[in-house]
mmJSON file of the N, C-alpha and C atoms, coordinates in Angstrom:
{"data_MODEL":{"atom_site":{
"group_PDB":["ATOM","ATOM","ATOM","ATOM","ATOM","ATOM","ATOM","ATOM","ATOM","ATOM","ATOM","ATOM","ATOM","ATOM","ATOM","ATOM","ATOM","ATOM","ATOM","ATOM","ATOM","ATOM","ATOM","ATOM","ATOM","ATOM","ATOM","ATOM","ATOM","ATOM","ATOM","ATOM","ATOM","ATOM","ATOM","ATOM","ATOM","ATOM","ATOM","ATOM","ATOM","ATOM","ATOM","ATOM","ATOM","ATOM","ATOM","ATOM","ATOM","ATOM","ATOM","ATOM","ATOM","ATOM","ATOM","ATOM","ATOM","ATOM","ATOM","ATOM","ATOM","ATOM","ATOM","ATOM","ATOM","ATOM","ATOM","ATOM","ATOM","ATOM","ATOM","ATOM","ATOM","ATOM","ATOM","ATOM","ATOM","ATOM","ATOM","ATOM","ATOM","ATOM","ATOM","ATOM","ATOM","ATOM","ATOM","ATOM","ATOM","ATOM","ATOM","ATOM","ATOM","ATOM","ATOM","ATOM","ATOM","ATOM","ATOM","ATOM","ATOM","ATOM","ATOM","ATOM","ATOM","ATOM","ATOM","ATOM","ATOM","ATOM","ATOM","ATOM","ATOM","ATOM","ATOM","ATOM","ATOM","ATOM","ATOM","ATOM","ATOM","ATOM","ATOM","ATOM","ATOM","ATOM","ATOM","ATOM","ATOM","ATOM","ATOM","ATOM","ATOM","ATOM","ATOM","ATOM","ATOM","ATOM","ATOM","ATOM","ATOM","ATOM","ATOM","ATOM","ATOM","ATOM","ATOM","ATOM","ATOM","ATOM","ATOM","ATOM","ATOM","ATOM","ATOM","ATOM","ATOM","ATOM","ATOM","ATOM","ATOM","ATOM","ATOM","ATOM","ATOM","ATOM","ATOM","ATOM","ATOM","ATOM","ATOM","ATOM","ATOM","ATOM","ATOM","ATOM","ATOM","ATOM","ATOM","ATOM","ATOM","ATOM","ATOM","ATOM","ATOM","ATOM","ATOM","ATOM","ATOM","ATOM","ATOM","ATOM","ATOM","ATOM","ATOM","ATOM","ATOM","ATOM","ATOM","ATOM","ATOM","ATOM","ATOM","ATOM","ATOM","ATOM","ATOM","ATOM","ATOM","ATOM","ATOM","ATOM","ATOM","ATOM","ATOM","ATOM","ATOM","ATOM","ATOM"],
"id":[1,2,3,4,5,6,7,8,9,10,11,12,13,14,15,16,17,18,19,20,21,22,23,24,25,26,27,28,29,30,31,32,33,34,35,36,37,38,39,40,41,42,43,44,45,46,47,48,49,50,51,52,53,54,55,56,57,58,59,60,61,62,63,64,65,66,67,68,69,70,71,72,73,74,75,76,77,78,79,80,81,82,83,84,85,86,87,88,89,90,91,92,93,94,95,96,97,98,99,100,101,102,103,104,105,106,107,108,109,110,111,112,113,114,115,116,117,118,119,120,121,122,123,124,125,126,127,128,129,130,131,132,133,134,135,136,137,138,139,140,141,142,143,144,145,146,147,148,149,150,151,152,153,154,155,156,157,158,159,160,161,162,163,164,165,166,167,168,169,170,171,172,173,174,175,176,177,178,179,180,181,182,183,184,185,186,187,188,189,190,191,192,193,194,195,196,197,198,199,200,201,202,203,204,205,206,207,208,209,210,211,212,213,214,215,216,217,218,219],
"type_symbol":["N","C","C","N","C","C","N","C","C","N","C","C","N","C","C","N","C","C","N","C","C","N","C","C","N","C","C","N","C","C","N","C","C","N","C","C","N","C","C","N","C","C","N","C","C","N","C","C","N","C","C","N","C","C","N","C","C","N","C","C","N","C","C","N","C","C","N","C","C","N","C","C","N","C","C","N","C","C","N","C","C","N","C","C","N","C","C","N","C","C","N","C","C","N","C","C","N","C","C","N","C","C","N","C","C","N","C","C","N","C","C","N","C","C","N","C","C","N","C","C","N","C","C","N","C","C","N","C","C","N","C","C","N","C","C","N","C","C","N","C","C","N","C","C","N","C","C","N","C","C","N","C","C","N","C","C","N","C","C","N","C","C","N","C","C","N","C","C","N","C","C","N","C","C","N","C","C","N","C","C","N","C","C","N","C","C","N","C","C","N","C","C","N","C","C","N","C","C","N","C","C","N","C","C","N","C","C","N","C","C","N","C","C","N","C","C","N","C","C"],
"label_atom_id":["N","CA","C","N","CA","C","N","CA","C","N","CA","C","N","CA","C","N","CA","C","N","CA","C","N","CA","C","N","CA","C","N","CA","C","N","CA","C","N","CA","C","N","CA","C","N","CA","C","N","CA","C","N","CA","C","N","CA","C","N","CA","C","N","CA","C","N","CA","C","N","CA","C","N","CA","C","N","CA","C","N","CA","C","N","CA","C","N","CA","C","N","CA","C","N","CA","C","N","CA","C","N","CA","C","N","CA","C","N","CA","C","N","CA","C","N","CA","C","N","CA","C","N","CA","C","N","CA","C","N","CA","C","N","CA","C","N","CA","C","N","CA","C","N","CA","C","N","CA","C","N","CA","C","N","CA","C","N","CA","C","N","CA","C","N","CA","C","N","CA","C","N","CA","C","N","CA","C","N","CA","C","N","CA","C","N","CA","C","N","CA","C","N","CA","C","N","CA","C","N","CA","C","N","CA","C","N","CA","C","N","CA","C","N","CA","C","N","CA","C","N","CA","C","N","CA","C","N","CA","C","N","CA","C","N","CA","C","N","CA","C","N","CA","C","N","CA","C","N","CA","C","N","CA","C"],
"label_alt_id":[null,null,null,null,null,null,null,null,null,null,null,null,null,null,null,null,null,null,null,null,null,null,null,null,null,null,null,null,null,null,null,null,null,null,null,null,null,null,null,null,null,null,null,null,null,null,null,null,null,null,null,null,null,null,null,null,null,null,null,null,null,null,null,null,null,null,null,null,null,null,null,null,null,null,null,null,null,null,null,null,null,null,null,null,null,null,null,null,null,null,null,null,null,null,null,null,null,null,null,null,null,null,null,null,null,null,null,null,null,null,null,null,null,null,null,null,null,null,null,null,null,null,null,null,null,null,null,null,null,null,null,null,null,null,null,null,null,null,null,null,null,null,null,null,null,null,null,null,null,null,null,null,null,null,null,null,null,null,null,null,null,null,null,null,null,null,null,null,null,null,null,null,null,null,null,null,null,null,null,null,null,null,null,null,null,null,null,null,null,null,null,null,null,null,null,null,null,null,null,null,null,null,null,null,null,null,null,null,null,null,null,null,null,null,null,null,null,null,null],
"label_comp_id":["UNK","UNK","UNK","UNK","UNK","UNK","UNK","UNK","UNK","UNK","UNK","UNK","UNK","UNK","UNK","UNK","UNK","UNK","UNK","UNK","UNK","UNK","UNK","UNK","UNK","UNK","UNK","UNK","UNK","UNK","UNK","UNK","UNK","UNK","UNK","UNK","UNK","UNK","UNK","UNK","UNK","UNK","UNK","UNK","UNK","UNK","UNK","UNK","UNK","UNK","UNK","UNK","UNK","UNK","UNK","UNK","UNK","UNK","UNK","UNK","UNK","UNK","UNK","UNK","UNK","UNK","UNK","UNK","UNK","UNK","UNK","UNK","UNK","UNK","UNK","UNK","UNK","UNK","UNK","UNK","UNK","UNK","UNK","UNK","UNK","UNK","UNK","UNK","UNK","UNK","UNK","UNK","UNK","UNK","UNK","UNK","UNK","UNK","UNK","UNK","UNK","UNK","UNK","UNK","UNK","UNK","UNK","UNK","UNK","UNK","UNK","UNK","UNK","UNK","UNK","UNK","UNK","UNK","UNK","UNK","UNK","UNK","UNK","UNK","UNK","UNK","UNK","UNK","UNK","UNK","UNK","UNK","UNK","UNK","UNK","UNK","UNK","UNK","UNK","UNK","UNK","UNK","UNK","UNK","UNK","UNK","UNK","UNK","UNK","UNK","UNK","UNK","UNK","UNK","UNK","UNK","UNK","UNK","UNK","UNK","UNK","UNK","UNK","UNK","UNK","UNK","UNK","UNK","UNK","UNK","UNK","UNK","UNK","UNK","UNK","UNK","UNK","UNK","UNK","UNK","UNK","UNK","UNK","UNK","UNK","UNK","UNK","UNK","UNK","UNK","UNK","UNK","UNK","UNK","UNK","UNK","UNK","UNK","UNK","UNK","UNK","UNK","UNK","UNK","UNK","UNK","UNK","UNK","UNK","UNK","UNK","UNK","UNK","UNK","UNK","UNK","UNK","UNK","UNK"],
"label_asym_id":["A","A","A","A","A","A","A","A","A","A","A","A","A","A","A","A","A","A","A","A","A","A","A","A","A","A","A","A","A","A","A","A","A","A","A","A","A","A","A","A","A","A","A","A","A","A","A","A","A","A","A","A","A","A","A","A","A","A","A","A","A","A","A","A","A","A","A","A","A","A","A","A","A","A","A","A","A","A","A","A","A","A","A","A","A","A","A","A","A","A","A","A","A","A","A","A","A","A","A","A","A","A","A","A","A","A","A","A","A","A","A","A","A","A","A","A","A","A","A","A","A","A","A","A","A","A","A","A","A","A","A","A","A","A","A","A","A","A","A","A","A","A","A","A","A","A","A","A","A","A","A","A","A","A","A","A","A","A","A","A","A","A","A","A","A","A","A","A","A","A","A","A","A","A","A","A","A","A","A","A","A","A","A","A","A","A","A","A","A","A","A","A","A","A","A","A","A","A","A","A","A","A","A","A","A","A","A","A","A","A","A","A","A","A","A","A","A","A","A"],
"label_entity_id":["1","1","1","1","1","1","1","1","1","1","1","1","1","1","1","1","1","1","1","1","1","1","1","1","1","1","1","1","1","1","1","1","1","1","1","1","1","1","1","1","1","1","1","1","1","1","1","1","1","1","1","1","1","1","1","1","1","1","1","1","1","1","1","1","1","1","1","1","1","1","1","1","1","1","1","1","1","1","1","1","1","1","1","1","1","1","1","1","1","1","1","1","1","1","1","1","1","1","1","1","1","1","1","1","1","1","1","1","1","1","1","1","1","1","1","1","1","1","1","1","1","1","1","1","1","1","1","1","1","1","1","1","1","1","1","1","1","1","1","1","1","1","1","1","1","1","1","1","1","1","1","1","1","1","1","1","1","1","1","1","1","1","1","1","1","1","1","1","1","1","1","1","1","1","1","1","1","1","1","1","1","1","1","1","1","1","1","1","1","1","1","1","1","1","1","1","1","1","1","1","1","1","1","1","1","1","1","1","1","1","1","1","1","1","1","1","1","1","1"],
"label_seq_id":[1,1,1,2,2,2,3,3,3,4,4,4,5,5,5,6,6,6,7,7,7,8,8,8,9,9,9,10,10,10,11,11,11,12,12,12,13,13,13,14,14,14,15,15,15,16,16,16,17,17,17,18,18,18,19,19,19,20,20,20,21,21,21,22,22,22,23,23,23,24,24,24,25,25,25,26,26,26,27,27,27,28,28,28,29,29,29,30,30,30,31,31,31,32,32,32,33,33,33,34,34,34,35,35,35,36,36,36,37,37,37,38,38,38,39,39,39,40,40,40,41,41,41,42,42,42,43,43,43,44,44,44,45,45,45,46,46,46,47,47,47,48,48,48,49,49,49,50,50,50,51,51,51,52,52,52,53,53,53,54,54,54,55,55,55,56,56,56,57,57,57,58,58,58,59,59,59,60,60,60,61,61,61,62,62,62,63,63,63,64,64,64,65,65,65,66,66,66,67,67,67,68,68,68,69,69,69,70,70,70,71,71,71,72,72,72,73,73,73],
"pdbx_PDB_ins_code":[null,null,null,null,null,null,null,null,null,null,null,null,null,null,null,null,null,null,null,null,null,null,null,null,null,null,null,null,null,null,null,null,null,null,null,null,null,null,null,null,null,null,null,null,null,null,null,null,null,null,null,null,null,null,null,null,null,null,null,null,null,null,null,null,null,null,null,null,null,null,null,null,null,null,null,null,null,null,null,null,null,null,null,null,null,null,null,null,null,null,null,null,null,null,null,null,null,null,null,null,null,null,null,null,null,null,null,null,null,null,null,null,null,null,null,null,null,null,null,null,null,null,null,null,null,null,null,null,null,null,null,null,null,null,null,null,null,null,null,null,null,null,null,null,null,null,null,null,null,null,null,null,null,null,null,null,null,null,null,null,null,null,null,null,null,null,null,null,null,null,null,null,null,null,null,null,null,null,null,null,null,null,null,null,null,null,null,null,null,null,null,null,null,null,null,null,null,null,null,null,null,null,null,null,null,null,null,null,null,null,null,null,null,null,null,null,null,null,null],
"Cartn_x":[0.243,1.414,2.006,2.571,2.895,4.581,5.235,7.039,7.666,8.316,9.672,11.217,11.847,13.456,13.619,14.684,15.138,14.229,12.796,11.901,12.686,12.789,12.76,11.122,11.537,10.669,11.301,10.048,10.437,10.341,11.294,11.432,11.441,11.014,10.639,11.118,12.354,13.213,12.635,13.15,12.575,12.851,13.933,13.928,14.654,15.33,16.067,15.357,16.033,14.833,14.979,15.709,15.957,15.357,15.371,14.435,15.646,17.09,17.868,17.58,17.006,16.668,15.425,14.6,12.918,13.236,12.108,11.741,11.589,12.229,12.064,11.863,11.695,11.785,12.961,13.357,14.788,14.187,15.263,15.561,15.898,14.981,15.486,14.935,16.127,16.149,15.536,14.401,13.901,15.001,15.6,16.502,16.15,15.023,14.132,13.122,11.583,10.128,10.274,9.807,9.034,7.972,7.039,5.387,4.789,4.039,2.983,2.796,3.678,4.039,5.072,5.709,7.176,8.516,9.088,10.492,11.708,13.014,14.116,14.508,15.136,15.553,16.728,17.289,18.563,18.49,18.432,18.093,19.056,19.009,19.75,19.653,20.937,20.888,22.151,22.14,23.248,24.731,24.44,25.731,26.437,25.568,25.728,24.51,25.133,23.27,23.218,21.85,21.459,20.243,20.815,19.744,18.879,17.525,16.092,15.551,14.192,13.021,12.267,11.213,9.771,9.063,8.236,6.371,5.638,4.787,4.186,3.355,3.14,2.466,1.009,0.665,-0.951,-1.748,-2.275,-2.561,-1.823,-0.62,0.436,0.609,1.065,0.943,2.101,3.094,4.355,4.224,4.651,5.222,6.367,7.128,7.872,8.359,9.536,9.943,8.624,8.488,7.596,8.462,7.709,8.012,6.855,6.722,5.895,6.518,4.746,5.408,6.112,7.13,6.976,5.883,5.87,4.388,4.705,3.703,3.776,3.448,4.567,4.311,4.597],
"Cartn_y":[50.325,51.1,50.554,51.442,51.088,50.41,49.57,49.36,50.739,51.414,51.686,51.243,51.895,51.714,52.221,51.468,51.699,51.59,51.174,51.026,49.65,49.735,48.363,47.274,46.308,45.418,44.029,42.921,41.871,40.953,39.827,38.662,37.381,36.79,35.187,34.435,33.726,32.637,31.438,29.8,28.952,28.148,28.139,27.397,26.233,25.587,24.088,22.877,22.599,20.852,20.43,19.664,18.791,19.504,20.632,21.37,22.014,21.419,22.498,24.047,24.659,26.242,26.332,26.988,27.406,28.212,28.471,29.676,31.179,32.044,33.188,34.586,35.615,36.985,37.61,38.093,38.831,40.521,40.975,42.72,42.606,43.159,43.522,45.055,45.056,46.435,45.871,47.075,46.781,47.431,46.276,47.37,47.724,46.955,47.12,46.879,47.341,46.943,46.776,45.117,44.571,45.005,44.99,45.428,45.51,45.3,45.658,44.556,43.439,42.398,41.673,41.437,41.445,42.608,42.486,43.204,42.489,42.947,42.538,43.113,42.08,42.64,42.072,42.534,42.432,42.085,41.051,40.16,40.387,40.85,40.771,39.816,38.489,37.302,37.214,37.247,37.296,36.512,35.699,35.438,36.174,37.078,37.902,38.314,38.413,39.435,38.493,38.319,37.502,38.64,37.747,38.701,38.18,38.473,37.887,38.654,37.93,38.375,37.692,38.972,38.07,38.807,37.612,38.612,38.847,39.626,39.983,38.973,38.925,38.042,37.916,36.896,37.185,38.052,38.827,39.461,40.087,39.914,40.867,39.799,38.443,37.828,37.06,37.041,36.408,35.157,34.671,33.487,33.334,31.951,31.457,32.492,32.836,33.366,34.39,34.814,36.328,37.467,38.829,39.74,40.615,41.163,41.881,42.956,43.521,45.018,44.608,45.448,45.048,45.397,44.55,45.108,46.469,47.111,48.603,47.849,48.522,47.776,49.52],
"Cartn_z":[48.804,48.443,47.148,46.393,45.247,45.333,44.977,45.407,43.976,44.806,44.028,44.633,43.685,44.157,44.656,45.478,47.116,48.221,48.211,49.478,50.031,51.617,51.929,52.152,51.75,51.874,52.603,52.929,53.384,52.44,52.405,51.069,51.891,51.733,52.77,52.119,52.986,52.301,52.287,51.905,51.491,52.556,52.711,53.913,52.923,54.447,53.529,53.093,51.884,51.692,52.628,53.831,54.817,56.175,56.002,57.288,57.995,57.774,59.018,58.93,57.754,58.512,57.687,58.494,58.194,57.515,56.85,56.033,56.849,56.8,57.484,56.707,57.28,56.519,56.677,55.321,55.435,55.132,55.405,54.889,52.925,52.398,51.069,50.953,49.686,49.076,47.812,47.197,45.842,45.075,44.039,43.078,41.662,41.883,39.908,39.856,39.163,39.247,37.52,37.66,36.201,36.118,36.768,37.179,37.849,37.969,39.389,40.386,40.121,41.113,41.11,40.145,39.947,40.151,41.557,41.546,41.899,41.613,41.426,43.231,43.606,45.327,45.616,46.535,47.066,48.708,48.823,50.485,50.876,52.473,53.202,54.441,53.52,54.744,55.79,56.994,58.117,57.298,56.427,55.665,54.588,54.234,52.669,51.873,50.687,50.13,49.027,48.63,47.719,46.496,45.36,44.906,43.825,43.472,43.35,43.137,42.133,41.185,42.466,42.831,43.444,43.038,43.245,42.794,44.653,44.49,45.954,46.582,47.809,48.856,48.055,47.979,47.876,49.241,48.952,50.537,51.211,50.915,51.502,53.047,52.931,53.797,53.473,54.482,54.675,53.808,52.445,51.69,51.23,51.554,51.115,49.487,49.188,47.627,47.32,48.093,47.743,48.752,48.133,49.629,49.794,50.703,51.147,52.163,52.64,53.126,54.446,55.069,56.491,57.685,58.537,59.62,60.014,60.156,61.078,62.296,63.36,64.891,65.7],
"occupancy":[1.0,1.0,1.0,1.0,1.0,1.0,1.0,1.0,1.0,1.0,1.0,1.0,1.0,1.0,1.0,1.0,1.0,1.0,1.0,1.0,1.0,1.0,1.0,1.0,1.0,1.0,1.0,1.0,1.0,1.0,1.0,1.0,1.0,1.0,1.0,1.0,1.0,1.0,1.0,1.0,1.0,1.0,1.0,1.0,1.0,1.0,1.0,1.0,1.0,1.0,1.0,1.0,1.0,1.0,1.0,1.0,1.0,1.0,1.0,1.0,1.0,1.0,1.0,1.0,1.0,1.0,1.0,1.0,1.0,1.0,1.0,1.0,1.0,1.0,1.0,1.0,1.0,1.0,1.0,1.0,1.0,1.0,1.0,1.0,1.0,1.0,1.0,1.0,1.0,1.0,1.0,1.0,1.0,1.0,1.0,1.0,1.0,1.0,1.0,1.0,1.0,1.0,1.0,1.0,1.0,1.0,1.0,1.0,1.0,1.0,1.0,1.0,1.0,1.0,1.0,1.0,1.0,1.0,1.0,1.0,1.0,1.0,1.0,1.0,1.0,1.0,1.0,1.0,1.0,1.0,1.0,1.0,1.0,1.0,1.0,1.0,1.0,1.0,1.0,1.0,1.0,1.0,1.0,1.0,1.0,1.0,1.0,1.0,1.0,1.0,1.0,1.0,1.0,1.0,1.0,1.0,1.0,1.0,1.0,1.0,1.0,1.0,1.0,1.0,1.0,1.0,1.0,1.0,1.0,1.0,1.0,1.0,1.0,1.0,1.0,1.0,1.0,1.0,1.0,1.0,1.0,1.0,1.0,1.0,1.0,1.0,1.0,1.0,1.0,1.0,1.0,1.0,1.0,1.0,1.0,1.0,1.0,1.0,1.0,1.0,1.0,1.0,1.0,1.0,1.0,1.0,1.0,1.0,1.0,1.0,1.0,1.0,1.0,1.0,1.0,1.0,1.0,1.0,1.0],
"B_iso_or_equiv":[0.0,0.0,0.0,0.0,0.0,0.0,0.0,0.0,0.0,0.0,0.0,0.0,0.0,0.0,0.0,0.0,0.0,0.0,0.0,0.0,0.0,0.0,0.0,0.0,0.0,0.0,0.0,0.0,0.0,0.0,0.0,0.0,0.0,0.0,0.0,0.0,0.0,0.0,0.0,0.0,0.0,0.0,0.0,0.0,0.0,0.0,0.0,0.0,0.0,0.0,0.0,0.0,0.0,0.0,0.0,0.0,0.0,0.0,0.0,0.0,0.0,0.0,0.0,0.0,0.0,0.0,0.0,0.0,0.0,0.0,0.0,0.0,0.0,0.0,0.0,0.0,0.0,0.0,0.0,0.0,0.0,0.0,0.0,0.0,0.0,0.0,0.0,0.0,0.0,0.0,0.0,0.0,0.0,0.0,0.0,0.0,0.0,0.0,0.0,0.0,0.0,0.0,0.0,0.0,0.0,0.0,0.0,0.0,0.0,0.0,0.0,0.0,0.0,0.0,0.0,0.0,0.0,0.0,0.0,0.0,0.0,0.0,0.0,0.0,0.0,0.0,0.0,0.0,0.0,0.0,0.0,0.0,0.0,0.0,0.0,0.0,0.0,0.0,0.0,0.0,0.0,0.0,0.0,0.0,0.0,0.0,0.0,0.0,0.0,0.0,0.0,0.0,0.0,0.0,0.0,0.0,0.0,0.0,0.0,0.0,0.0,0.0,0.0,0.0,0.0,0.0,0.0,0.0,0.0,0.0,0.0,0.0,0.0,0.0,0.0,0.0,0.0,0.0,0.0,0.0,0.0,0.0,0.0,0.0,0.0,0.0,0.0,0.0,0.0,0.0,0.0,0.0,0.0,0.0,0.0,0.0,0.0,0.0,0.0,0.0,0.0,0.0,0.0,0.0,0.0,0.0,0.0,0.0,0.0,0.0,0.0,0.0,0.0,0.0,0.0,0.0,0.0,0.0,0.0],
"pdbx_formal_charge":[null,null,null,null,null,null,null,null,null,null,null,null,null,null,null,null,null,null,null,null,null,null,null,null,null,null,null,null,null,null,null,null,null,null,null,null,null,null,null,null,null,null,null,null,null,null,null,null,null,null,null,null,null,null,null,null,null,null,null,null,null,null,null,null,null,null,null,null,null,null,null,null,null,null,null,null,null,null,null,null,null,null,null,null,null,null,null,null,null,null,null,null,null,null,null,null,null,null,null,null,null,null,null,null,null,null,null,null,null,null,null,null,null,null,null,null,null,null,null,null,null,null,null,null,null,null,null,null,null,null,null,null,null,null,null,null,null,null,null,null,null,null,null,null,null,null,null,null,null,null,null,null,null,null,null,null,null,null,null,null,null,null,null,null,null,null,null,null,null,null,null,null,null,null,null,null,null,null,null,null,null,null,null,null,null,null,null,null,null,null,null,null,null,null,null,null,null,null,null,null,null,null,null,null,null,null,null,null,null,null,null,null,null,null,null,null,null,null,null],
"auth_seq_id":[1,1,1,2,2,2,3,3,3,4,4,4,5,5,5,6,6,6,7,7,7,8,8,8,9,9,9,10,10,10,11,11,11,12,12,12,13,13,13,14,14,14,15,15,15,16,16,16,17,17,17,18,18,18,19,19,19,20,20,20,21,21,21,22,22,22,23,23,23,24,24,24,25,25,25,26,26,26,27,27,27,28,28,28,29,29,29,30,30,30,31,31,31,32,32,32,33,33,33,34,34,34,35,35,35,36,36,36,37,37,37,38,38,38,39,39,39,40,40,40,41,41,41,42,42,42,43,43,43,44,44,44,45,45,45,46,46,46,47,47,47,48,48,48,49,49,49,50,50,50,51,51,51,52,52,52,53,53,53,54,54,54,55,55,55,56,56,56,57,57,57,58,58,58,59,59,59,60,60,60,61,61,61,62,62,62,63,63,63,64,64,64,65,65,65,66,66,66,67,67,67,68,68,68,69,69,69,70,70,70,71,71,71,72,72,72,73,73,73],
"auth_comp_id":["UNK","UNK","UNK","UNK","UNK","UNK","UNK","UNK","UNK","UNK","UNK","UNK","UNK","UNK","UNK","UNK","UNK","UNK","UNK","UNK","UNK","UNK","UNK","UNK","UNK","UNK","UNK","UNK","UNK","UNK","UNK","UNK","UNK","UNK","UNK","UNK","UNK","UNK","UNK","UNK","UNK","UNK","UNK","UNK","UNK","UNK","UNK","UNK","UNK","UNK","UNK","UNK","UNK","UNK","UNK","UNK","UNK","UNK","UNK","UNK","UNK","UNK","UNK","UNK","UNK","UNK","UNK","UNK","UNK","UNK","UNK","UNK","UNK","UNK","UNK","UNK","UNK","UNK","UNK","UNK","UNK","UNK","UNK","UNK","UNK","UNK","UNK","UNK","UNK","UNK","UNK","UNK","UNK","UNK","UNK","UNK","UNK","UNK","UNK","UNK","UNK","UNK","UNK","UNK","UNK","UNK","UNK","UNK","UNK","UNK","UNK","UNK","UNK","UNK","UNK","UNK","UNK","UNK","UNK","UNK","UNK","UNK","UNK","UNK","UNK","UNK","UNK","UNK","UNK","UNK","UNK","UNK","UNK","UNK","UNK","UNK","UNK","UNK","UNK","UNK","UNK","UNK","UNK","UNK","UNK","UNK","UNK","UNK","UNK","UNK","UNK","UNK","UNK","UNK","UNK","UNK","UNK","UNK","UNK","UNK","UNK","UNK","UNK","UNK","UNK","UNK","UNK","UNK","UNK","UNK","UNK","UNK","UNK","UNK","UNK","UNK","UNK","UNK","UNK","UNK","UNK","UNK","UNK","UNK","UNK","UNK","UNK","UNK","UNK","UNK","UNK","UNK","UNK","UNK","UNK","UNK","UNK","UNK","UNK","UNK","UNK","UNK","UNK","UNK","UNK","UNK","UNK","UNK","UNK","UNK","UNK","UNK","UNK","UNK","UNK","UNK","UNK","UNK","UNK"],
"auth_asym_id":["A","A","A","A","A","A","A","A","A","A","A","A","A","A","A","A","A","A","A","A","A","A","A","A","A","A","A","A","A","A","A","A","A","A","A","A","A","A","A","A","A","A","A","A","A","A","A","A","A","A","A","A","A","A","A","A","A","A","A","A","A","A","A","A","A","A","A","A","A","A","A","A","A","A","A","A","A","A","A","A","A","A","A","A","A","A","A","A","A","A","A","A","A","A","A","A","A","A","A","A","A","A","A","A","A","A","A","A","A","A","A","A","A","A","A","A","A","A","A","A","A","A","A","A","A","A","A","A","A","A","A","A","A","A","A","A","A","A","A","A","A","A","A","A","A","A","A","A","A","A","A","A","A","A","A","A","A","A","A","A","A","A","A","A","A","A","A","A","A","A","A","A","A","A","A","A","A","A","A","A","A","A","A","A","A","A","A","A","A","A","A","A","A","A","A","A","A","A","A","A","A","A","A","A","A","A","A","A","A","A","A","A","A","A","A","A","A","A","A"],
"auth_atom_id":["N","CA","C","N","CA","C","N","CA","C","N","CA","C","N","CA","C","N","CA","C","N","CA","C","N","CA","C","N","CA","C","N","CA","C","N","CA","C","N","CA","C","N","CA","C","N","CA","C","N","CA","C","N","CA","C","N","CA","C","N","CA","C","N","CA","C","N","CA","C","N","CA","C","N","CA","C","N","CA","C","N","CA","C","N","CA","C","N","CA","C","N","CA","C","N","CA","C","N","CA","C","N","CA","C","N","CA","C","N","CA","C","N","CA","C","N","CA","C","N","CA","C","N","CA","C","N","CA","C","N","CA","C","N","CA","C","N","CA","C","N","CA","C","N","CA","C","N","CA","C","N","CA","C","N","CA","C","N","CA","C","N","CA","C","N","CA","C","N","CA","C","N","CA","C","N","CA","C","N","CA","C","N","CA","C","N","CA","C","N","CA","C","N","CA","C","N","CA","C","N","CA","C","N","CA","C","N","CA","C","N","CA","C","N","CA","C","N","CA","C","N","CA","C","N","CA","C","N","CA","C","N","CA","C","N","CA","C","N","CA","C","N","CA","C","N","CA","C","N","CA","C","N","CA","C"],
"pdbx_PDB_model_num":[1,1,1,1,1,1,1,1,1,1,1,1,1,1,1,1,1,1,1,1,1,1,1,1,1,1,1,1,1,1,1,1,1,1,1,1,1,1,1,1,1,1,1,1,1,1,1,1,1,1,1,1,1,1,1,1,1,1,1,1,1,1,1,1,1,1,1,1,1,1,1,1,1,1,1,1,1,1,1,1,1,1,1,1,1,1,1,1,1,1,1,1,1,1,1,1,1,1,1,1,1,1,1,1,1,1,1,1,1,1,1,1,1,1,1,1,1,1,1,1,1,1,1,1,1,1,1,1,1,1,1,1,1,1,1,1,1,1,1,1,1,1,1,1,1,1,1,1,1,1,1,1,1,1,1,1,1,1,1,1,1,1,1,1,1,1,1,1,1,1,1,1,1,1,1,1,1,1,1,1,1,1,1,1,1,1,1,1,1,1,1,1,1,1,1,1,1,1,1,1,1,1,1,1,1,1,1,1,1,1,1,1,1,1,1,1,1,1,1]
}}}
């Protein structure tokens, strides 16, 4: 699938240096495409929204500061 604006996607946080919170997947909104693997997103974290340049999963596989698609379940 190609990303445009406004698809939701998933953005995988980093998680803390010290370990109190893992790395997880958030809710983002794409709000801008640099290219064909670089987009501008708008995370949605249970504290507030954050917002970020990622480039895509290699594989489309959950990483740390990337996003990817969400699973079809």
């Amino acid at each position: 699938m190609k990303p445009t604006i406004g698809r939701i996607v998933h953005y995988h946080s980093y998680g803390t240096p010290g370990g109190e919170f893992k790395p997880a997947p958030r809710a983002a909104v794409i709000a801008d495409i640099h290219d064909d693997e670089e987009i501008s997103v708008v995370v949605l974290n249970p504290s507030g929204l954050f917002f970020n340049k990622a480039k895509h999963a290699p594989d489309d596989k959950p990483t740390p500061g990337h996003w990817n698609w969400p699973p079809r379940e």
